[in-house]
C-alpha positions in Angstrom: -27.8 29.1 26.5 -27.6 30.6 22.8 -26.0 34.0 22.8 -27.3 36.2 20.6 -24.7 37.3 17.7 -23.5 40.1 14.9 -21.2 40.2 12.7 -18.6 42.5 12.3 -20.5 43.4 8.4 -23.9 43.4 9.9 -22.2 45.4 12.9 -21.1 48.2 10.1 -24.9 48.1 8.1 -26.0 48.4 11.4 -23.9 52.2 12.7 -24.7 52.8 8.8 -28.5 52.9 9.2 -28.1 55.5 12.4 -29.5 53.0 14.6 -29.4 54.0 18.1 -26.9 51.5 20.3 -24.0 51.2 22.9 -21.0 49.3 21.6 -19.4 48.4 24.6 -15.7 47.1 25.3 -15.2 44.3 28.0 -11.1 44.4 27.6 -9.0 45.4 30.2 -7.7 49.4 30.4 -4.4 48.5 28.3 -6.1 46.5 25.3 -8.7 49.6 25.0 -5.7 51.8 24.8 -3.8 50.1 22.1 -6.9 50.0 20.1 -10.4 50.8 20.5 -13.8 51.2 18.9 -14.7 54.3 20.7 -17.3 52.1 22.6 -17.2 52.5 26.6 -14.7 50.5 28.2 -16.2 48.4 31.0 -13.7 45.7 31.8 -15.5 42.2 32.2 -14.0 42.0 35.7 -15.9 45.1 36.7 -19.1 44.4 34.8 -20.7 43.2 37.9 -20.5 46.2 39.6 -21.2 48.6 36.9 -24.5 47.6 35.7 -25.4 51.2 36.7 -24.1 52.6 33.9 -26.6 50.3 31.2 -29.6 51.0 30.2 -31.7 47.8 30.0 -33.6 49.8 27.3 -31.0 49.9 25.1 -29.3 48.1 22.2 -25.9 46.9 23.5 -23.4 45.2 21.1 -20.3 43.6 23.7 -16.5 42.8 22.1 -13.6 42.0 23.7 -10.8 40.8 21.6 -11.9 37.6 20.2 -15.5 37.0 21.4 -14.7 35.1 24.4 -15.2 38.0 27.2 -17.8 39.2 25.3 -19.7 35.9 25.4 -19.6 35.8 28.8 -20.3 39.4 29.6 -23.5 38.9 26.6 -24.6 35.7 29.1 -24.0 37.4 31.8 -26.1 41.0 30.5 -28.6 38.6 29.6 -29.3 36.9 33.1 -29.5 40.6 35.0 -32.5 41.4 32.4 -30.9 43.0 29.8 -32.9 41.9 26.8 -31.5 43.3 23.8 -27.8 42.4 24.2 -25.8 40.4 21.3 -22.0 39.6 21.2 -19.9 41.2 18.8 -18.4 37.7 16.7 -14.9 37.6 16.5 -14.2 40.3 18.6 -12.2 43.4 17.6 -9.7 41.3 16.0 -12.5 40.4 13.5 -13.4 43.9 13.1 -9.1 44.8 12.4 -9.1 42.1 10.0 -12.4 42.6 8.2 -13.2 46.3 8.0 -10.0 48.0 9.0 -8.0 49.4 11.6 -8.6 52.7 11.0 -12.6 52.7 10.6 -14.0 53.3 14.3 -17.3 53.0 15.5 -18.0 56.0 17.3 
């Protein structure tokens, strides 16, 4: 399955423009506190059982640290219906290493 993608640039246009979307963290409780995006923190490992807290309506933009998580969680949106999901590429660390540490999202 392709996953649908952004980068961490087109990620930046994109909060930019005002466009409306939920940037949301699949790391675990301790990652989010080190470092975060301000997105909401839904661990991958509880995804499952928080789908109640999504809209299906809504952009969604998923990181993790690298991608990996993210990828899954961006299959995983995908298969429950969620239609206008896309992994963030590179993950967090992209976003640290491309834009800057100190430039949140929300």
């Amino acid at each position: 399955m392709a996953v649908p993608e952004i980068t961490v640039q087109e990620l930046e246009i994109l909060h930019a423009s005002g466009a409306e979307f939920l940037l949301l963290d699949v790391r675990n409780p301790d990652e989010y506190a080190e470092c975060n995006l301000g997105g909401l923190l839904i661990p991958f490992i509880e995804l499952s059982d928080r789908l109640g807290e999504l809209d299906r309506e809504k952009q969604i933009i998923i990181h993790c640290h690298a991608g990996g998580r993210s990828r899954r969680a961006t299959e995983f949106l995908l298969a429950q219906g969620f239609p206008r999901v896309r992994n963030l590429k590179g993950g967090i660390s992209a976003w640290m290493n491309e834009i800057g540490p100190a430039k949140p999202i929300v």
